[in-house]
N, C-alpha and C positions, 0 to 999 in steps of 0.2 A: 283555774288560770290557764289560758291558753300559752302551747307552747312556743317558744322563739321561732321567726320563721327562717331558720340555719340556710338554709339554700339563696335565701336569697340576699341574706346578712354575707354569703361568700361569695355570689356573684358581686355584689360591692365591695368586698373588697377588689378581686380582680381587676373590677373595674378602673378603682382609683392607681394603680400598678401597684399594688403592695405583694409581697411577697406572701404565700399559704405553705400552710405545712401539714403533709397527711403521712398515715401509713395503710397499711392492708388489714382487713381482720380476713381471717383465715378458717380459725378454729372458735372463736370468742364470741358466745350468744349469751352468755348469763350476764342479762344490763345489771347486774352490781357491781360488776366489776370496775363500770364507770365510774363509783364513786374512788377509786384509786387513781384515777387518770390526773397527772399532776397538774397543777392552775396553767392556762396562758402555752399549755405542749402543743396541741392539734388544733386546727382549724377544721379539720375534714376527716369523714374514714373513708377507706372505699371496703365495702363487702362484697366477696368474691368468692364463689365458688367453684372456681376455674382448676383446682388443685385437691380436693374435698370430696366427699361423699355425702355433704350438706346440701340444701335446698335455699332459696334467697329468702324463704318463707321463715325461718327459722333464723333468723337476722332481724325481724322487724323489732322484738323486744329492745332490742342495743339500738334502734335507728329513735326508737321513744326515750331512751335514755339519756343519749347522747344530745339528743335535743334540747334535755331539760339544761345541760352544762353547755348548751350553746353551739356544738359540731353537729357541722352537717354531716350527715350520712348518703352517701354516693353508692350508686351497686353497679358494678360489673356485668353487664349481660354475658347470657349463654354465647346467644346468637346475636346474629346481624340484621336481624329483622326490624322492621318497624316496627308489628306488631306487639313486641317483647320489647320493645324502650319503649314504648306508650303505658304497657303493664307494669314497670321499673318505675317508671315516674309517677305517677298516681299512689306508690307508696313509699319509696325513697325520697331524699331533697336532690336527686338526681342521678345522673345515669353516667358510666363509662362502656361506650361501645369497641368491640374490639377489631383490629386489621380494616380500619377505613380505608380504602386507596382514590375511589372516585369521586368525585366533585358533586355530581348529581345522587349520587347513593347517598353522600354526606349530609346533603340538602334533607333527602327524604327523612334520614333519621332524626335528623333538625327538629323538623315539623311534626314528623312523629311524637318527641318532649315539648317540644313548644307551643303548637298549633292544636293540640288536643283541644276537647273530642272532635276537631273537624276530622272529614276524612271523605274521601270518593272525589265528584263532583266540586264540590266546595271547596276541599283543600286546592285540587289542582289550581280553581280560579285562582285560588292563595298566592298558588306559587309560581304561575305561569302571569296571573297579571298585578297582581298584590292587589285582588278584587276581594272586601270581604263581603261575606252577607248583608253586614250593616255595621255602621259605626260602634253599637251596641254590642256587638259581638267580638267585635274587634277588642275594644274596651276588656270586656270579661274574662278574655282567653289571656289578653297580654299584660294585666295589671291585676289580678284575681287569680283565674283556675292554672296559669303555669306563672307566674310571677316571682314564685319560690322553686322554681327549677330549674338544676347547672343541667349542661351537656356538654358533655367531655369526649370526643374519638380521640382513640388511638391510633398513632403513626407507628406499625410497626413494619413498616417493607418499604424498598426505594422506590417502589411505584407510587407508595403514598408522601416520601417526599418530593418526588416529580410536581404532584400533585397538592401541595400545604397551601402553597399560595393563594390558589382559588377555595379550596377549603376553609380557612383563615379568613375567607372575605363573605364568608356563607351568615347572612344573620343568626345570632345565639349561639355559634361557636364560643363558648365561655374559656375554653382551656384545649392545649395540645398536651398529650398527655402520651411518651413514648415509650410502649413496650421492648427491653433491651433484648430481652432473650430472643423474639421473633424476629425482631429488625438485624442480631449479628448473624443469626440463621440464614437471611435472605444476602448478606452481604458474604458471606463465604468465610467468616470469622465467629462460629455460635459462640458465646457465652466470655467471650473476650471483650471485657467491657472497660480494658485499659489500652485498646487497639487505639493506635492517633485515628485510623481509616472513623474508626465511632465517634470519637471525638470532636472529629471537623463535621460528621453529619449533622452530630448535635449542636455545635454551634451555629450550623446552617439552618437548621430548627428553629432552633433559639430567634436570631435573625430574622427570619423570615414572619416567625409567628407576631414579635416588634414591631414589625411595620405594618400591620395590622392591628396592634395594640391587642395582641392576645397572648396572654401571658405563658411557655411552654415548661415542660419537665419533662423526666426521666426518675425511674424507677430503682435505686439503688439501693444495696442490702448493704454496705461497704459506708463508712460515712467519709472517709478522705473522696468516697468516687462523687459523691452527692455534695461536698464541699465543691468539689474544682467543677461540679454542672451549674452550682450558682453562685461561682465567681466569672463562669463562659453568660450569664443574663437569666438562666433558670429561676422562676414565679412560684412553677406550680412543680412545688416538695415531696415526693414522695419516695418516704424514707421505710426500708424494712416492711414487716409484718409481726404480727402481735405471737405466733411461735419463735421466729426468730428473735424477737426482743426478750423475750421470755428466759431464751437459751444465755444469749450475752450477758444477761444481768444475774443469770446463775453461777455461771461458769465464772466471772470479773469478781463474785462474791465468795462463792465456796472455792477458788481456784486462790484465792487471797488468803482465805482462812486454816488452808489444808496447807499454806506453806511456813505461814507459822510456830 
């Protein structure tokens, strides 16, 4: 039985404005584990190894798992390159790029997840005149070979909210998707993720990514901070990672039982 095709079951949702909800896998490669994932929790994971001494290769068991239970599976690239979001998507239900700031870089990684395997010549016509080869190809790339693939860039610097609007207007921008720790780094407030100065970016986020009908988030380990991002218009949920849930659900249990 083939399996559900996750990535493109959550670009519709996006689409119709419903709200998704993911977290991080970090440390978690053993796909059994899926079967403990409660009914109706996740829509999405993202697998990253931004933080690890893992490889993204060592994710793919959990990316067949979680497919069977319906969640997409998203990876985090290293890099910024197209290259490496072309290789990410050909085996994830899609890709999170990190520190996008420019309009035309965004473009490129665009096409890089969407426009696959064009590339050289061809693409440019792509993208320069929306010339394809032929209707036939057109067909296959956008309704076939990428039709199950999110792309998600990251807004982590003020240069790249300078920059959302045309970003946001870029075909198969699926999702905004704001790294907190980089963006207070660049704002002169690192890791003050209760600062109003964050707050009103995010709502400008939020905002901006709306009127393009693309639905944005922020990344919070706190759930009162991920409560007040999507009571500010926040879609796309991402809450924690799979060690830190791990920790609160110990601690909320043996910290219960040891007071006893």
């Amino acid at each position: 039985m083939p399996l559900p095709k996750t990535g493109r079951i959550l670009r519709e949702k996006l689409q119709r404005g419903e709200t998704v909800f993911g977290t991080f896998l970090q440390h978690t490669t053993t796909p059994s584990i899926v079967e403990f994932l409660p009914e109706n929790a996740l829509d999405f994971v993202i697998v990253t190894c931004e933080h690890n001494a893992l490889d993204l290769a060592e994710f793919l068991p959990m990316r067949y798992a979680l497919a069977a239970r319906g969640i997409a599976c998203l990876a985090r690239t290293h890099s910024r390159e197209p290259d490496d979001v072309s290789k990410v998507c050909d085996s994830f239900d899609g890709v999170v790029v990190p520190y996008v700031e420019e309009p035309d870089h965004a473009r490129r990684l665009a096409a890089a997840a969407l426009f696959r395997p064009l590339k050289g010549a061809a693409l440019e016509q792509v993208l320069r005149d929306n010339q394809w080869p032929s209707p036939k190809t057109r067909e296959y790339i956008e309704n076939d070979r990428c039709a199950n693939t999110v792309f998600i860039p990251m807004i982590e610097s003020l240069r790249g909210i300078e920059n959302l609007a045309a970003i946001c207007g870029i075909p198969g921008v699926h999702a905004i998707f704001v790294g907190p720790n980089d963006l207070t780094t660049t704002m002169g407030i690192p890791n003050e993720y209760d600062h109003p100065d964050l707050i009103a970016q995010l709502q400008k986020i939020i905002d901006i990514s709306n009127r393009s009908h693309v639905a944005a988030g922020c990344w919070f380990g706190k759930r009162d901070q991920a409560e007040r991002t999507m009571r500010q218009g926040a879609r796309f949920v991402v809450y924690s990672n799979d060690g830190s849930l791990l920790k609160d659900a110990m601690e909320n249990s043996f910290g219960h039982l040891r007071r006893i």
